[in-house]
KETI-200549 format. One line per 4 residues: number of its first residue (from 1); their letters; for each residue x, y, z of C-alpha. Coordinates in steps of 0.25 Angstrom, whole numbers. Layout:
# KETI-200549
NUM = A = X Y Z  ... .
***
This chain:
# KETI-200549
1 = XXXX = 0 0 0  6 12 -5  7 26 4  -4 34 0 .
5 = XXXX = -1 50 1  -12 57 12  -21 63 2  -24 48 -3 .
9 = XXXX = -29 42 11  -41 42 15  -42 36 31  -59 32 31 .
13 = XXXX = -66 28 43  -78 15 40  -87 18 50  -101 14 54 .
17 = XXXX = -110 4 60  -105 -10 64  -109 -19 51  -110 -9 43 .
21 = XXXX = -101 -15 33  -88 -7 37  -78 -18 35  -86 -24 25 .
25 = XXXX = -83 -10 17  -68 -10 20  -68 -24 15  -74 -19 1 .
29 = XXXX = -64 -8 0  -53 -17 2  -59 -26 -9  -63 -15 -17 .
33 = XXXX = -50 -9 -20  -45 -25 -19  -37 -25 -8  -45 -37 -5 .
37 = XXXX = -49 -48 -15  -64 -51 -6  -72 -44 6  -70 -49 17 .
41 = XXXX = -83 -51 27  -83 -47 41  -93 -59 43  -81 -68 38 .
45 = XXXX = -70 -61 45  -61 -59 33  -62 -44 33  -50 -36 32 .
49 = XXXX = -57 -25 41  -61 -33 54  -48 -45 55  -47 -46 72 .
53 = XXXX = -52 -59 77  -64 -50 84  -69 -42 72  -70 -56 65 .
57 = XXXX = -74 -63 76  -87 -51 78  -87 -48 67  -86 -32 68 .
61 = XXXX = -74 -23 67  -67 -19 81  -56 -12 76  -54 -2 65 .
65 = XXXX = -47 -9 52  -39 -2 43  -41 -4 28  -33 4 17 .
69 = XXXX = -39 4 5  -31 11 -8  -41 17 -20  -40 26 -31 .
73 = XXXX = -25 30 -26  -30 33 -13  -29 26 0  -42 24 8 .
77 = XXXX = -39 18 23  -53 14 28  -53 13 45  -65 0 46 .
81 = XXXX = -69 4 60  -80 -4 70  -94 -2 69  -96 -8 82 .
85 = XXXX = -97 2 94  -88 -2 104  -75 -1 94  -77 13 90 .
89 = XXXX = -63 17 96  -59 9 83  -69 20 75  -63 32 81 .
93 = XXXX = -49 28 81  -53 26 66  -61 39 63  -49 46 69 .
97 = XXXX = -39 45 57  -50 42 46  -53 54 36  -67 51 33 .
101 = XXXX = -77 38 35  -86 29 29  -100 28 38  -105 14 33 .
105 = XXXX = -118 12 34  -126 -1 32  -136 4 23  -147 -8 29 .
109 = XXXX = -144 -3 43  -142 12 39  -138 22 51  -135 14 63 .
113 = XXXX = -127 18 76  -113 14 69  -116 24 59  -120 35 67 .
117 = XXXX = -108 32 76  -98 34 64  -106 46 59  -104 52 73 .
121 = XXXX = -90 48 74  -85 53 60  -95 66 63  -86 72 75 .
125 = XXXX = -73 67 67  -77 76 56  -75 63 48  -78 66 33 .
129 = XXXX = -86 51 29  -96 43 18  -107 33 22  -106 20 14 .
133 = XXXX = -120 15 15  -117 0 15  -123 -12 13  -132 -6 2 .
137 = XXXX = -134 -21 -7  -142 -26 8  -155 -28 9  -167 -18 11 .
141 = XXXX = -157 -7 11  -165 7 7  -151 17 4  -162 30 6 .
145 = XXXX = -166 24 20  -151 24 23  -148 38 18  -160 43 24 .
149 = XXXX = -155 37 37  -141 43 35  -146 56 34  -155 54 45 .
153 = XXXX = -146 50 55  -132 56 49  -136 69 42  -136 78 31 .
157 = XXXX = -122 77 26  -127 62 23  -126 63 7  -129 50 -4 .
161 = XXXX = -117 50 -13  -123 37 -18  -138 30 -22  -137 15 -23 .
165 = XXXX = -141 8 -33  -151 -2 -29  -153 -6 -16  -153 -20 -7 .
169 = XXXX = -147 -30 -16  -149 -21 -27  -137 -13 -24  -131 -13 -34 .
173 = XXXX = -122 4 -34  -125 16 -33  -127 31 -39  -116 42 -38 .
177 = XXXX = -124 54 -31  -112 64 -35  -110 58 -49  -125 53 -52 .
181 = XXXX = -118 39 -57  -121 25 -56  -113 14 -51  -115 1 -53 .
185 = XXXX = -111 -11 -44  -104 -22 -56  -99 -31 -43  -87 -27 -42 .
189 = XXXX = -88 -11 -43  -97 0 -44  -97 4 -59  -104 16 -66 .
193 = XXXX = -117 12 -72  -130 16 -74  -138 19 -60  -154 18 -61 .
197 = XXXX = -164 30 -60  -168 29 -48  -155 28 -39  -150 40 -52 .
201 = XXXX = -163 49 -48  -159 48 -34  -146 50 -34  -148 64 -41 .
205 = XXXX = -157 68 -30  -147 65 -19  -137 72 -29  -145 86 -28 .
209 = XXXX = -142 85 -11  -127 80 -15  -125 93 -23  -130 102 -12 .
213 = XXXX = -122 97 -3  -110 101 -14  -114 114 -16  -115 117 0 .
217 = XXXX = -99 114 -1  -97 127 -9  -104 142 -10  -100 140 -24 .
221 = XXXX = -104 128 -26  -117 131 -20  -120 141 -29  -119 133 -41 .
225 = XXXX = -129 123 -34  -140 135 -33  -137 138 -47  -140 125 -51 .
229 = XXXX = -127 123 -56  -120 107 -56  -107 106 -49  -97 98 -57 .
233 = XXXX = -91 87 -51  -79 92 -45  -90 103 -37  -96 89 -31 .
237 = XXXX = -85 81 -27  -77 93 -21  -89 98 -15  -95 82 -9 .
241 = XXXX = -79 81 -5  -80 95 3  -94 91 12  -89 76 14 .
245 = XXXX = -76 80 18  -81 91 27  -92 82 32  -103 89 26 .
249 = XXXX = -108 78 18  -107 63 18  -108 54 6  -116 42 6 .
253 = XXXX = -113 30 -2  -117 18 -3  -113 2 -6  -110 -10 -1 .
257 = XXXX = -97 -14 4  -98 -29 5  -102 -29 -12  -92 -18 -14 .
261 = XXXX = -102 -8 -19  -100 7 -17  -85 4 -11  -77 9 -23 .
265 = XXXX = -86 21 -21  -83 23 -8  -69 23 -9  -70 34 -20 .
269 = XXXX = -79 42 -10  -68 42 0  -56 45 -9  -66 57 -15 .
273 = XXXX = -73 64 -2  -68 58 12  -54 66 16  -39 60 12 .
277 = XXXX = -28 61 25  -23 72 16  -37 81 19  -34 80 34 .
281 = XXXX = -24 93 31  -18 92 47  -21 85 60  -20 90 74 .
285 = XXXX = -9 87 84  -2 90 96  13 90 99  17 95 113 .
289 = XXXX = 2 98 116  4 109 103  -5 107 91  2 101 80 .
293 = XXXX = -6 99 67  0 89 55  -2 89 40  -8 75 34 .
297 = XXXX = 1 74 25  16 65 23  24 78 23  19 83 40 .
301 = XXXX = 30 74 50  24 60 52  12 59 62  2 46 63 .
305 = XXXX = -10 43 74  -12 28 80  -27 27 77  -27 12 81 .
309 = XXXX = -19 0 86  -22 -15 83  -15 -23 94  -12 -36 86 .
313 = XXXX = -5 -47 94  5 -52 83  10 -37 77  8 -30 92 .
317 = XXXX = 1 -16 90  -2 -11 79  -3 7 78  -13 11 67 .
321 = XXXX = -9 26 64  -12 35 53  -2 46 48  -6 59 50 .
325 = XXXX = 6 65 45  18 63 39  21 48 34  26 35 44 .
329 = XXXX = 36 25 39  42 12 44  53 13 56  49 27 58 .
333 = XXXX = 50 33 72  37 39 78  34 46 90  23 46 100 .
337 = XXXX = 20 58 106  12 56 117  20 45 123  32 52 119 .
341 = XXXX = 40 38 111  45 35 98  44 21 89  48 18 78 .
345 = XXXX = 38 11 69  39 -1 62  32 -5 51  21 3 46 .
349 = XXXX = 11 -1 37  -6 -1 33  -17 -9 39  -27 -15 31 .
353 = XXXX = -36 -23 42  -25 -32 49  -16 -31 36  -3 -26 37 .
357 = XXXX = 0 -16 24  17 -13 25  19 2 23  32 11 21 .
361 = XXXX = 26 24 25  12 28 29  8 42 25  -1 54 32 .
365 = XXXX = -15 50 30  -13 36 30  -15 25 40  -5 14 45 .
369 = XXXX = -1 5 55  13 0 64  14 -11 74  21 -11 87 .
373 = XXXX = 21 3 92  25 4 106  20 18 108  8 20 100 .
377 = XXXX = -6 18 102  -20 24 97  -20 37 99  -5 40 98 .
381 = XXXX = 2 49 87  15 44 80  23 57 76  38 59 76 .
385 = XXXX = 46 64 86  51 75 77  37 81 77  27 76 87 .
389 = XXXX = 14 76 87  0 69 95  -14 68 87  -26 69 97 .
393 = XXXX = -30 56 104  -44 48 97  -55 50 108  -59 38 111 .
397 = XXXX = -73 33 118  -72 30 133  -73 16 135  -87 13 142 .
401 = XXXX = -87 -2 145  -78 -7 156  -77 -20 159  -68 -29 168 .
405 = XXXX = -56 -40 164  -50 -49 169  -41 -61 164  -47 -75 164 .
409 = XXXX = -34 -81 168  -23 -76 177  -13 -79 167  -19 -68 157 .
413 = XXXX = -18 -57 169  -3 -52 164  -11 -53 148  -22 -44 151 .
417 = XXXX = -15 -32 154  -8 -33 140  -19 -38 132  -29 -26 138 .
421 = XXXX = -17 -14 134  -15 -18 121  -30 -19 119  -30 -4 124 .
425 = XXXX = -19 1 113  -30 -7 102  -43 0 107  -41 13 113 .
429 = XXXX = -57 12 118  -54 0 125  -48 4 141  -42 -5 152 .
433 = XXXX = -43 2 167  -39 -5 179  -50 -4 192  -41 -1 204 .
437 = XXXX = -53 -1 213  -59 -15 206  -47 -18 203  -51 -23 189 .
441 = XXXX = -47 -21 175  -57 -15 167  -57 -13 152  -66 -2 146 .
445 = XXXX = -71 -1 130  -84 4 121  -91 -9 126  -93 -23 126 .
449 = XXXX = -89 -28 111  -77 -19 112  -74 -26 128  -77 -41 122 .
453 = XXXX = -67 -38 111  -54 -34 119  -57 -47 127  -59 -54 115 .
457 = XXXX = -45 -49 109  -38 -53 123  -42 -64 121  -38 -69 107 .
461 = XXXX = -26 -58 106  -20 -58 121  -26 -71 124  -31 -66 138 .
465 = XXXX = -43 -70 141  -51 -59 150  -65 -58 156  -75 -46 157 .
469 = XXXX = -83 -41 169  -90 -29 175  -81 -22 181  -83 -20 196 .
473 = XXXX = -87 -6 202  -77 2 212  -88 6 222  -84 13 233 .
477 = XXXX = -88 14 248  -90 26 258  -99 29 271  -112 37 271 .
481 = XXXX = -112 39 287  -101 42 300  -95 33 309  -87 33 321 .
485 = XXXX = -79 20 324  -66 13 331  -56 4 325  -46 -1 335 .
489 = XXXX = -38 -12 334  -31 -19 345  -23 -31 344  -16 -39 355 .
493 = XXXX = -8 -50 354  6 -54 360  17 -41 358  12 -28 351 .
497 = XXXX = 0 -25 349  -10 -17 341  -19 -7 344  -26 5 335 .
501 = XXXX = -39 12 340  -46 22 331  -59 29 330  -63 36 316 .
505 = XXXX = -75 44 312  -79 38 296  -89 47 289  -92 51 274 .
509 = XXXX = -82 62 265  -79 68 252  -66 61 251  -61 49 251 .
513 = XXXX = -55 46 262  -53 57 274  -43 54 287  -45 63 296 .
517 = XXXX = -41 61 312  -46 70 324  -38 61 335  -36 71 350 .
521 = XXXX = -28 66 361  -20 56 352  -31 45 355  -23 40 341 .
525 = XXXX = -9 42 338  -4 53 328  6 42 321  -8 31 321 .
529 = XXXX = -17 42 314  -11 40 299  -11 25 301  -26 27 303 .
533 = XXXX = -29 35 291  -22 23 282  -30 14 289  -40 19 286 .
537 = XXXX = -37 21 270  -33 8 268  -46 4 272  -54 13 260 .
541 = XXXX = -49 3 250  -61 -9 254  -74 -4 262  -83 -9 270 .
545 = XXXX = -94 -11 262  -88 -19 249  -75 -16 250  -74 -3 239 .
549 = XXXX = -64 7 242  -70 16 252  -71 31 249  -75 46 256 .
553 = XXXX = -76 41 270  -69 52 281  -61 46 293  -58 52 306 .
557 = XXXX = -49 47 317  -55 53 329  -50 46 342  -43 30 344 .
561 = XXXX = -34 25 353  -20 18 353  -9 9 361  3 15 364 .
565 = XXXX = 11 2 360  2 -6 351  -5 5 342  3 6 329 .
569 = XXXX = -1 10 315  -5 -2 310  -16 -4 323  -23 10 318 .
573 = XXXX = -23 5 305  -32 -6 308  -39 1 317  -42 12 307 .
577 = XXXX = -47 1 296  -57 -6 306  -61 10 309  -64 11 296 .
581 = XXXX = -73 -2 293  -82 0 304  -83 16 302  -86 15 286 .
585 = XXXX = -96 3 292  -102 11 300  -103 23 291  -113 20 282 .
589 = XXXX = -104 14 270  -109 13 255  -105 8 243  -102 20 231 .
593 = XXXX = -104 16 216  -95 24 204  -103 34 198  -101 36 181 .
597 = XXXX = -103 49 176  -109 45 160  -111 52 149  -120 46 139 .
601 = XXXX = -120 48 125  -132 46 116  -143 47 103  -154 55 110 .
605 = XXXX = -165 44 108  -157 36 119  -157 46 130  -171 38 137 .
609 = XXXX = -165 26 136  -152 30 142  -158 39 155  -167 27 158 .
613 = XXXX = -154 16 158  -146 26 167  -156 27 176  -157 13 177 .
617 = XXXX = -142 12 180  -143 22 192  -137 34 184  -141 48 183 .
621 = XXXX = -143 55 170  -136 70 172  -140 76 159  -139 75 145 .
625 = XXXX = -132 84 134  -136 84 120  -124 83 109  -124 90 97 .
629 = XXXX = -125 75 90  -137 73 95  -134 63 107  -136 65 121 .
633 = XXXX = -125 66 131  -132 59 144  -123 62 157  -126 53 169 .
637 = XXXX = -122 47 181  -122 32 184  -115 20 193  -104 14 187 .
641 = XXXX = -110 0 190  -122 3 182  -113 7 169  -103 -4 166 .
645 = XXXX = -113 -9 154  -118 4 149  -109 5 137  -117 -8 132 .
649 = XXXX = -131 -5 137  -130 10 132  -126 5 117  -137 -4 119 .
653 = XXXX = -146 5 123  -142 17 111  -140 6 101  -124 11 103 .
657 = XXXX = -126 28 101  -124 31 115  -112 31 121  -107 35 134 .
661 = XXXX = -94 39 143  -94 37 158  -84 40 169  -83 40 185 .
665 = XXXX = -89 51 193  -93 48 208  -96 37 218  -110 38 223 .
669 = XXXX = -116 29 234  -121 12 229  -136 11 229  -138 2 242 .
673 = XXXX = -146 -10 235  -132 -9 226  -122 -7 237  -127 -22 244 .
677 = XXXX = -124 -29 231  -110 -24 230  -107 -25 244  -112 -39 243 .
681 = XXXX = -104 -43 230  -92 -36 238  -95 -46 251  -96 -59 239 .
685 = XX = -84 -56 234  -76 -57 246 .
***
């Protein structure tokens, strides 16, 4: 594969619903421009897009695949992301370095929430794109029911550029909106022919709204379409290239990627109206905490961003970057900015699914690959050392499932830890915390495919086998009430004795833990009195109730006695620790549950739904703020026991629009029905 120069790449998201026929497209544009000699089926599992065990096994894509595709002198690298929702890291780590994207729809399903997803995903990105109405030759598909629904759901600036030619397994090309010209489907390739008078007459009335949209692109050329006047072609194509680039207009086409119709079309529409890396003109940076823009173009020093890293257990890790400046050749030294190290890299070359293309240099605009960087991950900048500089990080979703693992044997304990950080350099979404309190180890994702599949490649990549729970819930205990008590202990027994004598006051506070000691007459010792306060702390760690760390209790040492030979540190320790179990006893103790402070994000339709669920999970709505998308912003309040599921039952419950972020704010007193059960499951487990 030649090096292309940055005007002749094109970097194009394929984005949509899950089974909208993404990888099936990628498939057809490999065998289109015969990269391929057959389409492979994501059913058989001989795609090139989707080639881990689990994206066969599931038959879905988990990662984003890149597929390089060379046409018409021009270099066309398609990023095949996941349509399921629990792997869109993979979609924004995509939509990061990609130009423009292709929304495919699957024209029997039309709009679904994959589709809105993508549109809301390549809308905030600026993201010029095309919808590929797919799936055209299915049955009792209606192309004006989709289109109708497009512009419903999507907009205004959804425009036809196509009319099909026969529907269902009719299907057989389509009419040229621009040029008013048929193309006839001959089983190999779309052909000019004649196209029938019905698809012909509708094709010129969707051409009358086409050229408005052209003249809105220019005062002159707008004139001319008052005066009646016909652009010349040249007027149309700069014009259509103007309002899709700026993202005032997107183009609709139509086919059918598993019978190649419409793909050879589609590649043109990209060459002709989506950006090259050369139409980028400069990207941001920082050096030093200065801004720092480079041109896109070979000539600015060399700069590339990690968009992605495949951990593969015979190669190692492999960095997926693309070149934003400058070029990058083999044995060349590279510098990372943020960690402050240079590597040099070894051999550089394209992907192509899990293909391996050899290449010498890799230019700006164009995306590549090395494998066995010590010092890169996603996220990172590679730059030289001569001229520094660091891209903005990709803002990743919060993880919002936890759950807890742990090995099934004792022998994998050493293997986990390994297995789980190199999952982490993979998938930036997928977190691993450890629990101090629970003293568990917790990993946190988009939900509970994403979770199943880590296990999954632990098992069949690191060969650790792990199992999943709830994880448990850091309660806390306090008192509600005063007590007043003695701990004393004496112990007799042949030569020294001991002796410690001590009466603290216990009531509530603001802080954690409060010492204070109003001792007169020096009933206890000056030296004794620090020896009681770390009695008295190292008791905070296991309470009375359930043994949870014990918090915003006040105690004072007020009077005790001692023995001038027997008394000794260790003595008012102990005495200070059986003060403290009947004085938090005897002070009305409770248990406290965490509170999560959640802010819910979702379709307006939902927001009935979603009060009443919160309610029923103890929470607190707090109000709501409208977005200028239309969703809903819902902020709340709610126990963290009741939230460990809710990344599952609120995409169940908004058929996967809502989304949601959640974080620690307060510990407020257990519900007493509630507080048994957890004292009793504390008591059983001793």
């Amino acid at each position: 594969m030649k090096a292309y120069s940055t005007d002749e790449i094109r970097n194009v998201a394929l984005v949509g619903h899950g089974g909208c026929g993404k990888t099936t497209l990628a498939e057809a544009l490999l065998f289109t421009t015969k990269a391929i000699s057959r389409i492979g089926k994501v059913e058989d599992g001989n795609t090139v897009s989707d080639f881990d065990k689990e994206e066969k096994d599931r038959q879905f894509s988990i990662g984003t695949s890149i597929i390089p595709i060379e046409f018409n002198n021009s270099k066309l690298n398609f990023l095949d992301t996941p349509g399921y929702f629990d792997f869109v890291g993979e979609v924004f780590g995509a939509l990061e370095v990609a130009s423009g994207a292709i929304v495919t729809v699957d024209a029997n399903a039309g709009v679904e929430v994959g589709t809105e997803k993508a549109w809301k995903y390549t809308e905030q990105r600026n993201i010029p794109r095309v919808i590929f109405v797919n799936k055209l030759d299915k049955e009792n598909v209606k192309f004006d029911k989709v289109l109708s629904e497009l512009k419903e759901k999507l907009g205004k600036k959804v425009v036809p550029f196509a009319v099909p030619i026969g529907e269902s397994e009719n299907f057989k090309g389509f009419v040229d909106i621009v040029t008013l010209k048929g193309y006839i489907f001959n089983g190999k390739e779309c052909v000019e022919g004649e196209a029938p008078e019905d698809a012909l007459t509708k094709a010129q009335e969707l051409r009358e709204t086409l050229m408005e949209s052209v003249a809105e692109t220019d005062e002159e050329l707008l004139e001319k379409f008052f005066e009646g006047e016909e652009f010349t072609t040249e007027e149309i194509h700069n014009g259509l290239r103007k309002a899709v680039m700026e993202g005032e207009l997107v183009p609709v086409v139509v086919g059918s990627a598993v019978s190649t119709i419409g793909v050879k079309e589609l590649m043109k529409m990209v060459i002709e109206y989506l950006p090259s890396a050369a139409d980028l003109g400069e990207i941001k940076g920082t050096n030093n905490e200065k801004e720092e823009t480079r041109k896109v173009n070979a000539s600015d020093p060399f700069s590339a961003f990690v968009f992605k890293t495949i951990v593969d257990p015979f190669v190692g890790k492999i960095s997926v970057f693309k070149v934003l400046s400058g070029s990058i050749k083999k044995d060349m030294e590279i510098y990372n900015t943020k960690k402050d190290e240079t590597e040099k890299v070894g051999q550089i070359f394209y992907l192509r699914g899990k293909e391996q293309v050899e290449a010498s240099e890799i230019k700006a605009g164009d995306i590549g690959a090395t494998a066995k960087l010590q010092y890169f991950k996603t996220g990172d900048t590679m730059s030289l050392k001569s001229n520094p500089i660091e891209y903005p990080q990709i803002k990743y979703p919060k993880p919002c499932l936890f759950m807890c693992v742990e090995p099934k044997s004792k022998d994998d304990e050493e293997k986990i830890g390994t297995a789980l950080h190199r999952l982490t350099d993979e998938d930036p979404t997928f977190v691993v915390e450890r629990n101090r309190e629970t003293k568990q180890q917790l990993i946190g994702g988009q939900g509970n495919m994403q979770l199943t599949v880590i296990t999954n490649k632990m098992r069949n990549v690191f060969k650790v086998e792990v199992d999943l729970s709830t994880p448990k819930i850091a309660f806390r205990e306090t008192i509600k009430g005063k007590s007043d008590v003695q701990g004393k202990h004496k112990k007799q027994s042949g030569g020294a004795g001991q002796y410690g004598d001590v009466h603290i006051k216990f009531e509530p506070s603001d802080k954690d833990f409060e010492f204070d000691e109003e001792i007169f007459g020096g009933s206890v010792p000056k030296q004794y009195i620090p020896a009681v306060e770390k009695g008295l702390r190292e008791c905070l760690d296991k309470g009375v109730l359930a043994g949870y760390k014990v918090v915003n209790v006040r105690a004072i040492l007020y009077d005790g006695s001692y023995h001038s030979v027997d008394s000794s540190e260790m003595a008012f320790k102990v005495a200070a620790s059986l003060a403290f179990k009947k004085g938090i006893k005897a002070a009305k103790p409770v248990i406290l549950e965490p509170i999560m402070k959640v802010e819910i994000n979702i379709p307006d339709d939902y927001m009935g739904d979603i009060m009443g669920d919160m309610n029923k999970r103890r929470g607190r709505i707090l109000g709501m703020e409208q977005q200028s998308d239309g969703t809903q912003i819902v902020k709340a309040e709610a126990p963290q026991a009741e939230m460990f599921n809710y990344a599952i039952d609120l995409k169940s419950m908004t058929q996967a629009r809502g989304s949601f972020e959640m974080e620690f704010l307060r510990y407020d007193e257990l519900p007493s029905n509630l507080a048994e059960k957890v004292i009793a499951e504390a008591n059983a487990e001793e």
